[in-house]
N, C-alpha and C positions, 0 to 999 in steps of 0.2 A: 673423794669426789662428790659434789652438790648433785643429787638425781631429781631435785623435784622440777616442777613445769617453769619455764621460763617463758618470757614474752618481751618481743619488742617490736616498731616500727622499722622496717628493713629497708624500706626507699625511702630518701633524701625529705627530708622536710619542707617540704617548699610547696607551692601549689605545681598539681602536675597530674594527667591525664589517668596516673593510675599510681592506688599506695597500695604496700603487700607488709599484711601485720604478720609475723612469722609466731610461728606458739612449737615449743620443744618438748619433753617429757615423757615419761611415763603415763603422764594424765593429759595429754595436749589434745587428743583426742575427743576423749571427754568432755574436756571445757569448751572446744568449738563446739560441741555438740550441743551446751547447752546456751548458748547464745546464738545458733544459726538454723535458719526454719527453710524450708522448699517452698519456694511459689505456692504448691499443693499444701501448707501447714502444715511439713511433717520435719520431724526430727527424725536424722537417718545416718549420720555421720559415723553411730559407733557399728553399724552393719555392711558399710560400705567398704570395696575393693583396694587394696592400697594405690599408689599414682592415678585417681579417676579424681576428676573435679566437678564441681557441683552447684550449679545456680542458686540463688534465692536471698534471704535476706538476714542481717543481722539483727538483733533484737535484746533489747534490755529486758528482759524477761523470767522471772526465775519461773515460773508454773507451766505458761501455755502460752504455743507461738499464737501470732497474730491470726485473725479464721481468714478461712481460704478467700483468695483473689485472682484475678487473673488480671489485677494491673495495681500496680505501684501505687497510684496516686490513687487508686480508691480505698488504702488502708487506715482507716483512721486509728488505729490504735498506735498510741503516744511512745508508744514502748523501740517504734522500727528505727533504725539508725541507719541504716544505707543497701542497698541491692548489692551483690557480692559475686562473686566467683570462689568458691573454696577450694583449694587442692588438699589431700590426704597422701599420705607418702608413712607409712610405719615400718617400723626397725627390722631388720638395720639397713632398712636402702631408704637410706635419706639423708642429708648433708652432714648431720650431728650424730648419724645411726641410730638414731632416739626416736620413737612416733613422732611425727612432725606435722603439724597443717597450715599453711599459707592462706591466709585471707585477702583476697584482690577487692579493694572496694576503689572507691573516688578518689583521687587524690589531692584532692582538698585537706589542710593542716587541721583542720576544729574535725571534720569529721575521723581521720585519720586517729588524732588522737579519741574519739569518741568510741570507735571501734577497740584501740585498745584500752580503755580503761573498763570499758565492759569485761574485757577480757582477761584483766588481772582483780575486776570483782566478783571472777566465779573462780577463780582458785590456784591463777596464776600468779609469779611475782615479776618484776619488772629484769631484764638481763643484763648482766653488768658487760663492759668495752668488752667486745672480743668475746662474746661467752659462746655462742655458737659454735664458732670456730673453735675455741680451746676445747668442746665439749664434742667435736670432730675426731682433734687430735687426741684426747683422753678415752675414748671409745675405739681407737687404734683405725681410725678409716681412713686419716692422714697422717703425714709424720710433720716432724716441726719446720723442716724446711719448706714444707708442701704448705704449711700455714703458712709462713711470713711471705710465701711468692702470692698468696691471696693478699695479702693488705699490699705488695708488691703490684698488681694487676688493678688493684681499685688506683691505685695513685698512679701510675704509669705517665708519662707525659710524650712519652713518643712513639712510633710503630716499632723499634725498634728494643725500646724499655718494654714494651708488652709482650713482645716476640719471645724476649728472657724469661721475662716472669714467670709467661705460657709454659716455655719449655720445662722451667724448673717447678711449676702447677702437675705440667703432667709427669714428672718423678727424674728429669737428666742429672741430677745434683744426686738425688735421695740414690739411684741406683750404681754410678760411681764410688759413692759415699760406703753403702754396703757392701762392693765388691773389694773395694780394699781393707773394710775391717774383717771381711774374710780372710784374705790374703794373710794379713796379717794374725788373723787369731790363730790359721793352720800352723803356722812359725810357732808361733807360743803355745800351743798344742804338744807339737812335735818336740819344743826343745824339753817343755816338762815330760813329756813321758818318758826321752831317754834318760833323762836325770831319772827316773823312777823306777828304769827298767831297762839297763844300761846293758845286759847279758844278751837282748835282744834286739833294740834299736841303737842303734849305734851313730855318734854323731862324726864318724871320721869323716872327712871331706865338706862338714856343714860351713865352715867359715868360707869356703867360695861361694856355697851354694847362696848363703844369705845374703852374700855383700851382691849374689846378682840379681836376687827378688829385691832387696833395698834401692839398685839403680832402678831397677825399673817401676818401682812405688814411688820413689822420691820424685820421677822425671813427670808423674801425671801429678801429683800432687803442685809440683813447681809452675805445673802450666794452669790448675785452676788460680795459681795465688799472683802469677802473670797476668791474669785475666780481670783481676778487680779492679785492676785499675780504669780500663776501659766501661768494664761494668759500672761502676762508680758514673763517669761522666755520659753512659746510656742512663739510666736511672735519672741521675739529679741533673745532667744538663753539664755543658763545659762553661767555668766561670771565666766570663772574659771582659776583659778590660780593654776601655780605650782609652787612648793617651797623647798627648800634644802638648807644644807650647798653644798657647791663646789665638783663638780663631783662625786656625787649622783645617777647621770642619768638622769635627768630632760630634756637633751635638745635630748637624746637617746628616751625617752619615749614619747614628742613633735613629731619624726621623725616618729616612731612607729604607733602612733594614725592619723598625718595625711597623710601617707601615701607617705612621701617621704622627701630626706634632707633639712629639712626647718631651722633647726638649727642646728649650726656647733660644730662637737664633737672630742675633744681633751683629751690628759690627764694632758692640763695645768689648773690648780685649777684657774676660774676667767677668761676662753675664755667668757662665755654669759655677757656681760655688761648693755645692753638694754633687753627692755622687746622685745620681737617677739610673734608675735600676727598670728593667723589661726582661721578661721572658720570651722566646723568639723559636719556630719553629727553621731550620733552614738544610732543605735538603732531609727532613725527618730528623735534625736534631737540634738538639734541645740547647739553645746559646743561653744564657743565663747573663746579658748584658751590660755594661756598667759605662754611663758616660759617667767624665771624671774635671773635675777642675782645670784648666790649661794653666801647666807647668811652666811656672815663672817668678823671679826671684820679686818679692812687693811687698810695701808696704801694710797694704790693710791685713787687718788681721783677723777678719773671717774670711777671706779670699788666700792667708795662708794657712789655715785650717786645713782646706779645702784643696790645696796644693801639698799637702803634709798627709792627709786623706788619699789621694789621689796614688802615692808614691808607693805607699803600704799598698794599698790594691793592688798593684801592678806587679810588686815582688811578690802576691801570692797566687795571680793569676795561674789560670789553666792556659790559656790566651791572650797573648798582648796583642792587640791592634794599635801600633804605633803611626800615626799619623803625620804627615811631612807634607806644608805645600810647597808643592815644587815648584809656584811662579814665583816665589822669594829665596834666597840665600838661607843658609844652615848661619843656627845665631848659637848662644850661650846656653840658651835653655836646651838648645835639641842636644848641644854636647852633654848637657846634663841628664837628658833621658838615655843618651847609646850610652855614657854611662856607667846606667844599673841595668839594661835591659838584657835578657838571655834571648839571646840568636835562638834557640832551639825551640824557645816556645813563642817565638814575636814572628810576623806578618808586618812588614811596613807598607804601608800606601803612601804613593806619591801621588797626594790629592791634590783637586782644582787642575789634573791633567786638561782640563779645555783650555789650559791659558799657555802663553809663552812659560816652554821649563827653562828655569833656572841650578835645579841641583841635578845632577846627575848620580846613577848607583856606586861609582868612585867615592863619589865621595861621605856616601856613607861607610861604605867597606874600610874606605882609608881610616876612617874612625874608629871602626868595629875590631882594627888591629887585623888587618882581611879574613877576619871572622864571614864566613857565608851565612846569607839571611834570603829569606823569599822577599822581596820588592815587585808589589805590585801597584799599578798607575788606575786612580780612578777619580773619578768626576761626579757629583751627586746631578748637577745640571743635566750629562746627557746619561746617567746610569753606567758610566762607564767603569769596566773591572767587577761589576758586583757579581757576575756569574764565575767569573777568575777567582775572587774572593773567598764567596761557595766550594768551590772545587778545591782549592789550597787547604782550606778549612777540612774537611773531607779527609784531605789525601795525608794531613798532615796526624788527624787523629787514629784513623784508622785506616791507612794506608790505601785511600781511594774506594775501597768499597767495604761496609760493616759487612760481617757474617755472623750472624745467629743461627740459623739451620741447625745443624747438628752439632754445635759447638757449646759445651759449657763455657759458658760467664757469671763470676762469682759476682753478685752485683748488692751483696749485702757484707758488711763490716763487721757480722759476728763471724758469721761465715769465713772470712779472711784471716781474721785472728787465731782460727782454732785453726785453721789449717796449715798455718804459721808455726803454731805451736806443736801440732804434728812433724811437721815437718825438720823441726829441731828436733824433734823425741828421737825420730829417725835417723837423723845426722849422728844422733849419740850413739846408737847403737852400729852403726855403719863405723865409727872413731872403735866400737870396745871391740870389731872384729877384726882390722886392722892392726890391733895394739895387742892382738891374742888373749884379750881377757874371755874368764869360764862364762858359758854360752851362759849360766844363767844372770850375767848383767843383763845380757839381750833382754830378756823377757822384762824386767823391770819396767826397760822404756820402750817396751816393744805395746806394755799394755797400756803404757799411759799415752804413747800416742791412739792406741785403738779406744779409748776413752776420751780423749779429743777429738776424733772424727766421730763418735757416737752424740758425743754433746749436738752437734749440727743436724741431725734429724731426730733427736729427742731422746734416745734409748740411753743416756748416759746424759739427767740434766736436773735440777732441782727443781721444787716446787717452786720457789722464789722467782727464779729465772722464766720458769713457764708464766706466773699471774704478772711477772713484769714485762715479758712480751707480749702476752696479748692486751695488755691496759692501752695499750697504742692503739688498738684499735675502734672502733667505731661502735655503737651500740647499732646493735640490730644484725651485727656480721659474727 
């Protein structure tokens, strides 16, 4: 593990009311000390309280700060770079458990980076993606999954995704996670010592005993790895598509939902060629939008691209929004969308509801082979059905109301895997009790699932694995 001083910009690059250059180390101390002076001219940083912060200025300076002032614009020495705020925080109470000092100055980008390169020219070096944070987890102040819900919490795109994050920020993952590789190491404990010491611990009666810690391991394990799925579309948002034959409304109901002309609406049949993409807040989640080509049999041949485009989208949706207007007749192409469409994950609207209906829900049903589908009626004209919409949407993903509180959601895809793979290791050993094989199969797969759930908070994971998770992340985190 790297111990020397790191540096980097820790707020956003951009202009902004305030920038905080982070310094880590063993000498992080040090270095701000010798770049930062008190209003009064004094260098004070390596005598100071830890968590106390500290006005005054930075300064390109190797010898002596700027002579005393009591106002900014009277210092003429060429050397000052910006008025500051310092915080000191040293080991190990501080995010990386390393001395640590944040420098708050302007957040202006020239000055920003001027502060830090000052800073990496008294004896700092620059910090690569994610060093902070690995330099957290490496110093044992968090574990790995307590890391990746931080890059989890920066990207967050809903109340809901942040809710998760949070939770699993503050340990709901990390401490399930532990309680079963206890659970399970007492098993594999227990079966080696009577293998070792058979005259005294005695395994008669162990094969009920394990096959009822296995049910009851396997049934929380089975509910976080039920959980990703939902986790998944908190996190990145439900991918949905919309779908029609041609001038339907599809790219009307697009403009509707995000809140302004995002797709152009004509009444020439085949303006939408490409898909056009929106991200959308609704009800606190995260629609990941898609108008799509109007589905129809034609000749040109970037409008059947586009119709060829459109088809693939739909069969990998999260969310079909199938589109029907209902002041005209069901034609050839709508036969064409019921179909490939799955009832279970489609919403049909029977839009342009302001006008005389022509189709009725028979006669989609009759099509759908009286497959059940939700049909709902709405109109962009007066807004009709979009709160219906909402609410389907909702009830349909997560059965009318999310619950985060107290509930683990796995909402990261390593996480899912390894618990996957636990969760077979388990199955195996549950099969060799069942089948009366000698308890020591058990321990075999008993360890390599307890090496599976260890990979997910870090105690059981490679170097490789560690510098290629944090490389995702951001410099300066």
């Amino acid at each position: 593990m790297k111990t020397d001083t790191i540096a980097a910009i820790a707020t956003g690059l951009t202009e902004a009311g305030i920038g905080i250059i982070r310094i880590s180390g063993q000498d992080a101390i040090e270095i701000a000390d010798r770049v930062f002076c008190t209003k009064s001219g004094k260098r004070i940083l390596m005598s100071v309280e830890s968590h106390t912060l500290h006005y005054g200025y930075i300064v390109d300076d190797k010898e002596e700060c700027p002579d005393k002032t009591n106002d900014l614009n009277n210092i003429e020495n060429k050397s000052v770079i910006d008025e500051v705020m310092v915080a000191v925080m040293k080991a190990p109470h501080s995010y990386t458990a390393e001395d640590t000092v944040e420098i708050n100055c302007h957040g202006g980008v020239l000055v920003m980076r001027k502060v830090l390169e000052v800073v990496l020219s008294h004896g700092a070096r620059l910090a690569e993606p994610g060093e902070f944070t690995k330099r957290a987890f490496l110093n044992g102040r968090i574990d790995l999954s307590k890391a990746e819900a931080v890059m989890d919490v920066i990207y967050s795109r809903n109340e809901w995704a942040l809710a998760s994050s949070m939770s699993q920020l503050k340990g709901s993952l990390s401490e399930i996670v532990r309680k079963l590789r206890a659970e399970i190491l007492y098993e594999i404990a227990f079966i080696e010592s009577a293998l070792d010491d058979p005259e005294h611990i005695s395994l008669d009666g162990y094969q009920k005993r394990i096959l009822e810690k296995l049910e009851e391991i396997l049934s929380q394990i089975k509910k976080l790895i039920e959980s990703a799925d939902q986790g998944k579309m908190l996190k990145d948002g439900i991918n949905t598509v919309i779908v029609g034959r041609p001038n339907v409304g599809k790219s009307s109901l697009m403009n509707l939902m995000v809140g302004e002309d995002r797709s152009i609406v004509t009444e020439i049949a085949g303006t939408t060629r490409d898909v056009l993409q929106e991200s959308i807040l609704l009800h606190g989640i995260s629609l990941n939008l898609k108008d799509t080509a109007g589905i129809r049999s034609t000749e040109d041949f970037v409008e059947r691209i586009g119709v060829e485009k459109a088809l693939h989208l739909a069969q990998d949706a999260d969310l079909l929004l199938y589109m029907v207007d209902s002041s005209s007749l069901l034609d050839e192409n709508d036969d064409k969308i019921l179909h490939f469409i799955q009832p279970e994950k489609t919403l049909i609207l029977f839009h342009k509801s302001d006008l005389a209906p022509l189709v009725k829900e028979e006669d989609i049903y009759n099509r759908l082979g009286n497959r059940k589908v939700k049909i709902i009626r709405t109109s962009v004209v007066d807004h009709t059905g979009m709160e219906e919409l909402e609410n389907a949407i909702e009830e349909m993903f997560f059965h009318g109301k999310i619950k985060i509180n107290n509930e683990i959601t796995i909402t990261n895809i390593r996480h899912k895997d390894l618990l996957e793979r636990a969760y077979e290791d388990l199955q195996m050993v549950k099969e060799s009790a069942l089948n009366g094989m000698p308890e020591d199969f058990y321990s075999i797969d008993l360890m390599s699932a307890y090496e599976e759930l260890g990979e997910i908070i870090g105690e059981e994971v490679g170097e490789d694995l560690v510098n290629e998770i944090f490389s995702r992340f951001c410099i300066g985190k």
